[in-house]
C-alpha positions in Angstrom: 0.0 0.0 0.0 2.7 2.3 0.7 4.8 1.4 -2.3 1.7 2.3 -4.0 1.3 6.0 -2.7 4.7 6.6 -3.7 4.7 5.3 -7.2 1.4 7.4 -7.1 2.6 10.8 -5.8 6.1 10.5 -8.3 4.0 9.7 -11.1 1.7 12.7 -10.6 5.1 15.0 -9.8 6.5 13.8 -13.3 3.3 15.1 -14.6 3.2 18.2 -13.5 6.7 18.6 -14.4 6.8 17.3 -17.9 3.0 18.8 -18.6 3.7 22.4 -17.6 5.8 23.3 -20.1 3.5 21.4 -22.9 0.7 23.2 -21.8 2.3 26.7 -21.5 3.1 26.2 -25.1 -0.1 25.3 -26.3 -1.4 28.5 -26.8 0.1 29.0 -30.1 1.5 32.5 -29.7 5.2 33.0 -29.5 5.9 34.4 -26.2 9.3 36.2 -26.1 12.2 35.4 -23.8 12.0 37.8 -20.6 15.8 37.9 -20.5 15.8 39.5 -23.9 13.4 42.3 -24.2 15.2 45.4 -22.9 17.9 43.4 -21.3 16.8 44.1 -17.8 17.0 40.5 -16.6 19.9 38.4 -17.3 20.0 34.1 -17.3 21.7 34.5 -14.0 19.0 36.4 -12.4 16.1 33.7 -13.4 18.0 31.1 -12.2 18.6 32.9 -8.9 14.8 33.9 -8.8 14.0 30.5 -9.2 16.5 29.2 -6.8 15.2 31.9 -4.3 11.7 30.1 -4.9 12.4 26.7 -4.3 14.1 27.8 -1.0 11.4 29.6 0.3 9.0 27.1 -0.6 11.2 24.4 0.8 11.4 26.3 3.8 7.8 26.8 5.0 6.7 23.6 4.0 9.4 21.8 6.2 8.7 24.0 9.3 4.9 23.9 8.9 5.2 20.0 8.6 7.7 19.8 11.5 5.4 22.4 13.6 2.4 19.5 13.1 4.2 17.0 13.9 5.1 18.5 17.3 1.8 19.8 17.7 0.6 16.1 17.1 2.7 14.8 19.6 2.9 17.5 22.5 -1.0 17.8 22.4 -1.6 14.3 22.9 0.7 14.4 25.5 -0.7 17.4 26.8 -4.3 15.9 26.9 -3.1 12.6 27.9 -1.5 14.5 31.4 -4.6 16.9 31.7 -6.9 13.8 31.9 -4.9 12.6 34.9 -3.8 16.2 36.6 -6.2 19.2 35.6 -3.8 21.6 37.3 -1.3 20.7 34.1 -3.2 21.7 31.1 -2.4 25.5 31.4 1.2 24.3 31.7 1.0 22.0 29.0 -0.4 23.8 26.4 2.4 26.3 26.6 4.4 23.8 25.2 1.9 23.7 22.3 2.1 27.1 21.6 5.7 27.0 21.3 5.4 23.5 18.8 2.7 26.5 16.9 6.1 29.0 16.8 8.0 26.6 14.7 5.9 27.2 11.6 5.5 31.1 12.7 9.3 30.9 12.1 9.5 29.3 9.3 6.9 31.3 7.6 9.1 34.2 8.9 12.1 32.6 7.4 10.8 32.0 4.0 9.3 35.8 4.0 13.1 37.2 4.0 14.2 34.8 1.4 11.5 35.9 -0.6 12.6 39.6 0.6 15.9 38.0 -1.8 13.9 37.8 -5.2 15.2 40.3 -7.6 
């Protein structure tokens, strides 16, 4: 079953790969290059915006998945003590809130590297 989900989710990234480009050309119309009109942006300057991209985006999703992971775990936890000790769950769900700053981070993170983007 869990081969199966990966095989799934790598054919349906090929996909989206290989068909975006095929689909942005269907349109018929010549688009020009960006880098050549007016020579304001050069191939090194796509390439780093692109780069730039895939960091940010790289960035939030790791600390967002991370941050729900922790939240996963600390609030069960955090539950899992309340039931026994009422007196813990205002203590405990500080901890959650601080699992919560992980993808606050991140999100702050990816914001400067986006900041980057020529």
């Amino acid at each position: 079953m869990q081969l199966r989900c990966w095989v799934a989710g790598v054919v349906l990234a090929s996909l989206v790969v290989l068909g975006a480009p095929a689909m942005a050309a269907e349109g018929g119309v010549e688009q020009a290059d960006p880098t050549v009109k007016d020579g304001s942006l050069s191939m090194a300057e796509v390439y780093l915006t692109i780069g730039l991209a895939g960091a940010a985006a790289f960035t939030i999703a790791v600390s967002v998945i991370g941050a729900g992971y922790a939240v996963g775990r600390i609030g069960s936890a955090a539950l899992g003590a309340a039931a026994e000790h009422p007196e813990l769950l205002t203590r405990s769900l500080l901890f959650v809130a601080l699992a919560e700053g992980l993808a606050v981070l991140g999100f702050a993170v990816a914001m400067l590297i986006v900041m980057r983007i020529p």
